[in-house]
Structure formats: structure tokens, C-alpha cells
N, C-alpha and C positions, 0 to 999 in steps of 0.2 A: 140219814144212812141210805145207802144206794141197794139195790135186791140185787145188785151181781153176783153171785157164788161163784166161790172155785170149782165147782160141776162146768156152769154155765160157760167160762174162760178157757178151761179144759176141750169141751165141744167146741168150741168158739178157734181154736189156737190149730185144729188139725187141718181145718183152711190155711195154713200159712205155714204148715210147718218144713213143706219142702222147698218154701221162700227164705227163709230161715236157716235153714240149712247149706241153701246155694248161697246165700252169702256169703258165710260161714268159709265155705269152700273154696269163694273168689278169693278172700282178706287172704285165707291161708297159703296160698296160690301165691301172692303178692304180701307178702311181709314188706313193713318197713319200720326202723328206728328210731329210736327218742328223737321227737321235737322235726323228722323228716316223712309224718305220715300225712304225705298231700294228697294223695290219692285216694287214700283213704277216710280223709276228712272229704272229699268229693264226692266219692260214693254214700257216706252218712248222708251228708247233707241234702244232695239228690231224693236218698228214698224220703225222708221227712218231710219235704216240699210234696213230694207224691200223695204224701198223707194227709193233705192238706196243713201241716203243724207250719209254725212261724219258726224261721231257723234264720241266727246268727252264726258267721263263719270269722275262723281268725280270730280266735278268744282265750286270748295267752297263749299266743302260736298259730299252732293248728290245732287248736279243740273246737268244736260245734258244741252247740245250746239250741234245744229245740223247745218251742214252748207252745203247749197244751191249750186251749184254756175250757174247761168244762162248761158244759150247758145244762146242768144237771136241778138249777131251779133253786141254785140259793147258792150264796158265796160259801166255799170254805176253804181249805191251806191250802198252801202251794208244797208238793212233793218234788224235791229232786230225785232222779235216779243216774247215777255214775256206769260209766262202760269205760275202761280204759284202752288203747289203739293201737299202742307200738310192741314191736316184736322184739326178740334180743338174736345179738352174734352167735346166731350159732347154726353148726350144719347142718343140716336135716339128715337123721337115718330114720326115717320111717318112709316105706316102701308105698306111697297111694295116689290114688291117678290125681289129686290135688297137691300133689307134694311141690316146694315153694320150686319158683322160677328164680329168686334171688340169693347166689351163691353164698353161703356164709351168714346169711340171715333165717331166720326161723320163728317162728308162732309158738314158741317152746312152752310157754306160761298161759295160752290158752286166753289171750285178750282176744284175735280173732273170734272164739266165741260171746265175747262178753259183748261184742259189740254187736254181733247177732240174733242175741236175745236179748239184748233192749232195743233193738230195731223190729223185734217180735212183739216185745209188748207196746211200740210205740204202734202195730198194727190193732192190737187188740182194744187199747184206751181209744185209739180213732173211730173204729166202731161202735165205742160203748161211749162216744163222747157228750151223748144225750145224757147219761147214765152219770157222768163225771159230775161231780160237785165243787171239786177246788181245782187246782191247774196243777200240771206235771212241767216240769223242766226236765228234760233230757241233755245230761251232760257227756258227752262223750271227750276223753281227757287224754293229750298227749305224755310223753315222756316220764309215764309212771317208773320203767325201768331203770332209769336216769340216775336215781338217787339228788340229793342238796335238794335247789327247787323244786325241781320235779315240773310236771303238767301243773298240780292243781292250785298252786299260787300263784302261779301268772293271772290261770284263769279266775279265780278269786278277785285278783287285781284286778281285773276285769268286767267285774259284777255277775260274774258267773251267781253267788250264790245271793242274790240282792234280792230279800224279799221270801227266801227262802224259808218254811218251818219248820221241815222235815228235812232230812235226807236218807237214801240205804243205796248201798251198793252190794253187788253180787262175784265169787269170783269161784270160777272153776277148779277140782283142785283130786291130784289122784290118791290119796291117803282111805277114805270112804269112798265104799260102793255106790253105783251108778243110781241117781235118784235118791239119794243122802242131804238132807240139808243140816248142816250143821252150824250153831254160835253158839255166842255167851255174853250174858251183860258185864259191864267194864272193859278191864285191858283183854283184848283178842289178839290184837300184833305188837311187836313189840317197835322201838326207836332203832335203827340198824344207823350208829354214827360210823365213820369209816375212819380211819389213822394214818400215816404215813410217818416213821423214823427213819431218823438218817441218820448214823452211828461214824461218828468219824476218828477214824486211830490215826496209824502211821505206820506205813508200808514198809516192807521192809525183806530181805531174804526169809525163806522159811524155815532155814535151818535154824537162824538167829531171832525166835521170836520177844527173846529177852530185851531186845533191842527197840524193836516195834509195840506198836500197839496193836494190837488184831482184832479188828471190829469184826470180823465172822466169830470169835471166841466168846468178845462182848457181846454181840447179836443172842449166841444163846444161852448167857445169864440169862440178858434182858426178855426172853423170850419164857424162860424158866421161872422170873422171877411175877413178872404179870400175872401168870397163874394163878399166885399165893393169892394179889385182889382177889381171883374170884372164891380159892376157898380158904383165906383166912383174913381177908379185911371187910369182908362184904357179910351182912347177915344174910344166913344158906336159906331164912325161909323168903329169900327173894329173889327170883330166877335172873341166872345173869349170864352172859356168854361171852367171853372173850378169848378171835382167834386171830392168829396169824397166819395170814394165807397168800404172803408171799415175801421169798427175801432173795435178791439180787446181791454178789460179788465176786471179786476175782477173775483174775484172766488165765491164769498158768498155776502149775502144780507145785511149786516151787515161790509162788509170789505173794507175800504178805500184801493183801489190797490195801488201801489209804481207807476206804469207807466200804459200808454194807447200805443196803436200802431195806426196809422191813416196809407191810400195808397189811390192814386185817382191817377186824371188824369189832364194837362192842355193838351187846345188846342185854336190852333193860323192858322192865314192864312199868315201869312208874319214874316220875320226872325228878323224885328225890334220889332214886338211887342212880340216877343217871347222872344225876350232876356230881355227887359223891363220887362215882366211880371212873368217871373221867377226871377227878382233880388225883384221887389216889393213882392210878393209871400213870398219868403224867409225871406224878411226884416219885414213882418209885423206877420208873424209866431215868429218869436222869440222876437219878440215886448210884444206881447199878454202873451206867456209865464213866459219873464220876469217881466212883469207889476204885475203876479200872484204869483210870487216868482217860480216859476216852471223855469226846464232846459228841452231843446230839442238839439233830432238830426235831420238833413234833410239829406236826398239822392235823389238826382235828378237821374233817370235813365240817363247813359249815352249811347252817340249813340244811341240816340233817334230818328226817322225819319224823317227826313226835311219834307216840306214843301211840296206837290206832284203839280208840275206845268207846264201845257201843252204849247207848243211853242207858245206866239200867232201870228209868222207869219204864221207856220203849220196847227195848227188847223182850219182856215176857209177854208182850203183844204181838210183836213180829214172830214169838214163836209159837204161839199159837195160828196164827194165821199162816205159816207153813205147816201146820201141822194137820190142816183144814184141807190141803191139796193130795185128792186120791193117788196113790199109784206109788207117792214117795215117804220118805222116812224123815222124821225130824229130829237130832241129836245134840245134846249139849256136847261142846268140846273144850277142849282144855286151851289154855294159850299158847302162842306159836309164835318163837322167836326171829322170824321175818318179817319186817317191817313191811308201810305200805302207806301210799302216798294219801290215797282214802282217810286217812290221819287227819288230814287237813281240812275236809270239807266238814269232818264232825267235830271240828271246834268249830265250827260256824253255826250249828242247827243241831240239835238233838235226832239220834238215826241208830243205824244200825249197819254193819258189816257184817256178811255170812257168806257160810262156802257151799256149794253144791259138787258132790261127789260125782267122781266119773271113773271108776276101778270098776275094768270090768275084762276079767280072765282070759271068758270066753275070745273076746274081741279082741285080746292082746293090748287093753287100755291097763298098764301096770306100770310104767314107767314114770316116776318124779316130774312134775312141773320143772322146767328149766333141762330136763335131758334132751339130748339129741334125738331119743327116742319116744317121748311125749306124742300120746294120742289119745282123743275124746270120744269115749262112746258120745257119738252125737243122739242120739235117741233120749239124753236129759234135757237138748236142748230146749224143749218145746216149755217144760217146766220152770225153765228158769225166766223163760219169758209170761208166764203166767203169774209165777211168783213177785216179782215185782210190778204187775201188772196190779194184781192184790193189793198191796204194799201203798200203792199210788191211790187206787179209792177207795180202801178204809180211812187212812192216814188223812186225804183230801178231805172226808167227811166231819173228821172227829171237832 
């Protein structure tokens, strides 16, 4: 076991932390999208080499893998830690001298941070690399936003996680206040599968709907009738979400369309009731339609994101050792129906997923992960690069 305490890391972290933060600032500056963050795999990759760490580039895309290896005077595991890279479509309305350069793109979900606090704690293990006992792998992962493959199976395919026997990953998040850490062992995110229906009638004048078939009409049985899955075919004590959030048809006021287009979302905490409720889903979709004389397609997004599930013989370790870090708060949370690509690397390795809070009134930090108006008290960041700095040589030692 190594003498580092979270005092020690804490002291140690305030050297760096307005390196940390200017990163922070540049990524934010410069957003870019699923599977198109070159620059940003550039810049990762540059400071890791800086830190003397061994870095592979171009690992299922553009993700970086940076590797550690300890000199701490006896072998022991290899730790990953995950940062994910890419930003999402969206405009920016927050008002600040870092606000993006790239029209239409945005840092809305707070990966810019993630990948600044493991570029924090990749400062801190370097110094303490005497101290290390087993190796860190530093992943940093494109196109989590993505959805189907995502980042983390390419890089998977890739041997991202080869040799691996831990892993955690970290993700900012505005719900909890600032310096909040929050998880839970088992399901923590849920599978976010995605849908698409096509409802196909038969067009016809509006006046004369006797005549037609009206897939806007049939749209909102079928829309009506999905529902009942979630609360009358599904058992209520298993959390389930399914919605529709978006339907295209018609051109005129007056015009029976030929088809409608329907896309939504389910979401599941467990792989039984996911496969359940995608077969029922489906069965009662083309139920509705045919009852109406109407024809549909379905497409179920594939390579969808499992289930995201923390170790739970792990995690009441990782929560104690956040709980060991002065200044912040440590809290069980309940599970959260957004999925997450982090799914993927803990079917490979037993780990953990946690959030670190950033609500913060004062600083006008209240606005939803994914809004327009999404901003990080940066003052947690230093924390969360401690925290998985933690994570890396306990876990390394054990």
C-alpha cells in the first residue's frame, strides 16, 4: 500500500490547477463531434508525452491511451481511467470569454471537463510515479455522444482495455451541488435503445378520410398505445421509459399523407427487461397498425448501449475513498435513465462510474447537462482530478 493520502494529492493538485482549468478552457473554446475530435486527441496526446507517460494515438478513431507504468517497488493492477472528448450540436448561450469558436457546436455535457481532470490527475500520478505501484492506463474516448458503437468499442477492438483489472470513470453533472460525489453499486445508467416507425396508410383528400388510411391518426394510437407497455405489460417495480420524440407528416391542410415517420427512445435498467420490452414494443406497434388496416416498419437501433453497471463488490470501496477527500461530499444516488457509453468498458473489468456535482446558484452553474446554457463551477475541477488519482493507487496496490 502506498502513504499517498488525499490531504497529500489535495496539496499536491493546487500546483496544477490553473493548468487544468486553461485546458478546460481551450477544449471548451474548441468543441468538436462524435468520431471528428482531432485536435483534441492532439492536444491529450501532446500534454501525456509532456508527462513523460507512453501514449498511443488512433485507438478506435481518435481516442488516446496513455500508459503509466509505476515504480512503486512491487507489481500490482493496471487501473484504467476513462475521459470522454466530443462535444454535441448545440449553440452556445452562455455569455464567457471561453465561449466556443465553432458555430452550432458546444461542450454542453461537460466532456471538455473530463478530459481536464484526467489530464490533472495524469499530472499528479506522474509526480507520485515513485509512489505508484501498479500502472494507470489513461483512456481518453471519442464519440460517446454518438449512440450504437459509440467510442468505446472501436477502442476496445483495439486493446484499449487489454490487461486491464480495474476500471472508473468520472462525469460532471448539474443535479448536485458543487463538490458532490455521487454513485451506487449495480445499474447506475440505464440502455438508451433508439426506434424509428414508419406507418404507412394511404393518402387521400381530408375531407374523405373514410377512403384513406391516415397514418397521422394511426401514429397516435400507436403512440397511445406503447404507453400501456410501460404501465400495464411491464412489472411497475422496474423502471422503464419509453418516448416518442419525434413525428414527421403531411404537407397541406387539406392532404391525407401516404406515411408518418415516428423516432423515440426506450430505457431499461436490466437486460431482462430490455429484451422483454423491446419484443412487446414491437408486437404491439404492428398490432395497432394492423387493427387500422395500416402497414409499418421498425428499426431498432443496433448496438445500443448496455446497461452501465458498477462492481458492487467495488464500489463500496470507491465510496469510501471519495469520501476520504476533504472539502467535498459523498452521496448514494438513485439510477438515472441516460444511458452511457462507459457501459462498455465495465463489461470488460470490474469498476465503477460516478458523478461529481457542479450546481452552483451563486455562479449561475444551474442549467441541465445538454442545455444551451450548461456551465461548470470550475472550482470542482481540481477534485475530480484527485479523485481518480485516488482510484488509480489504491486500486493499483490492492
Amino acid at each position: 500500500m502506498n502513504n499517498i493520502t488525499s490531504d497529500i494529492l489535495l496539496s499536491d493538485v493546487k500546483d496544477y490547477e490553473d493548468e487544468i482549468i486553461k485546458i478546460r478552457r481551450e477544449l471548451h473554446s474548441n468543441p468538436e463531434l462524435s468520431y471528428q475530435e482531432v485536435q483534441t486527441a492532439k492536444l491529450v496526446a501532446s500534454k501525456l508525452r509532456s508527462l513523460g507517460i507512453e501514449v498511443k494515438e488512433h485507438v478506435g478513431g481518435t481516442g488516446v491511451v496513455g500508459l503509466l507504468k509505476g515504480e512503486g517497488g512491487r507489481k500490482g493492477k493496471t487501473v484504467a481511467l476513462r475521459a470522454d472528448m466530443d462535444a454535441l450540436p448545440v449553440l452556445e448561450n452562455v455569455d464567457v470569454p471561453f465561449k466556443s469558436k465553432n458555430s452550432g457546436i458546444m461542450h454542453a455535457c461537460g466532456h471538455d471537463t473530463h478530459v481536464a481532470m484526467l489530464l490533472g490527475t495524469a499530472m499528479l500520478l506522474s509526480k507520485h510515479r515513485s509512489d505508484l505501484q501498479g500502472s494507470v492506463k489513461f483512456l481518453f474516448q471519442p464519440a460517446e455522444e454518438h449512440g450504437g458503437r459509440g467510442g468505446a468499442e472501436p477502442m476496445i477492438e483495439d486493446g484499449a482495455m487489454n490487461g486491464v483489472d480495474y476500471v472508473f470513470g468520472l462525469h460532471i453533472e448539474s443535479d448536485w451541488p458543487s463538490v458532490t460525489f455521487t454513485l451506487r453499486g449495480g445499474p447506475i445508467m440505464a440502455s438508451p435503445d433508439a426506434f424509428k416507425i414508419r406507418v404507412i396508410g394511404r393518402g387521400g383528400h381530408g375531407s374523405r378520410p373514410d377512403v384513406a388510411i391516415d397514418p397521422i391518426y394511426v401514429s397516435s394510437q400507436v403512440i397511445s398505445a406503447i404507453q400501456g407497455v410501460t404501465s400495464r405489460l411491464t412489472d411497475q417495480r422496474r423502471p422503464l421509459v419509453i418516448s416518442v420524440c419525434s413525428i414527421h407528416s403531411g404537407t397541406k391542410d387539406n392532404i391525407i399523407p401516404d406515411e408518418a415517420f415516428l423516432e423515440g427512445t426506450i430505457r431499461t435498467l436490466d437486460e431482462k427487461t430490455r429484451r422483454e420490452v423491446k419484443a412487446k414494443f414491437q408486437k404491439t406497434v404492428r398490432s395497432v397498425c394492423k387493427a387500422h388496416g395500416a402497414q409499418c416498419e421498425i428499426q431498432m437501433m443496433k448496438d445500443a448501449y448496455p446497461v452501465t453497471v458498477n462492481d458492487p463488490k467495488v464500489t463500496p470501496k470507491v465510496f469510501q475513498i471519495l469520501k476520504s477527500i476533504k472539502g467535498s461530499k459523498t452521496r448514494e444516488c438513485e439510477p438515472r435513465m441516460g444511458g452511457e457509453d462507459m457501459s462498455r468498458f465495465l463489461q470488460k473489468a470490474p469498476g465503477a462510474f460516478y458523478f461529481l456535482g457542479t450546481r452552483n446558484p451563486k455562479k449561475g452553474c444551474v442549467a441541465p447537462n445538454h442545455s444551451s446554457k450548461f456551465k461548470v463551477d470550475e472550482d470542482v475541477l481540481k477534485y475530480g482530478s484527485v479523485s481518480l488519482a485516488l482510484l488509480a493507487m489504491v486500486f493499483g496496490a490492492a
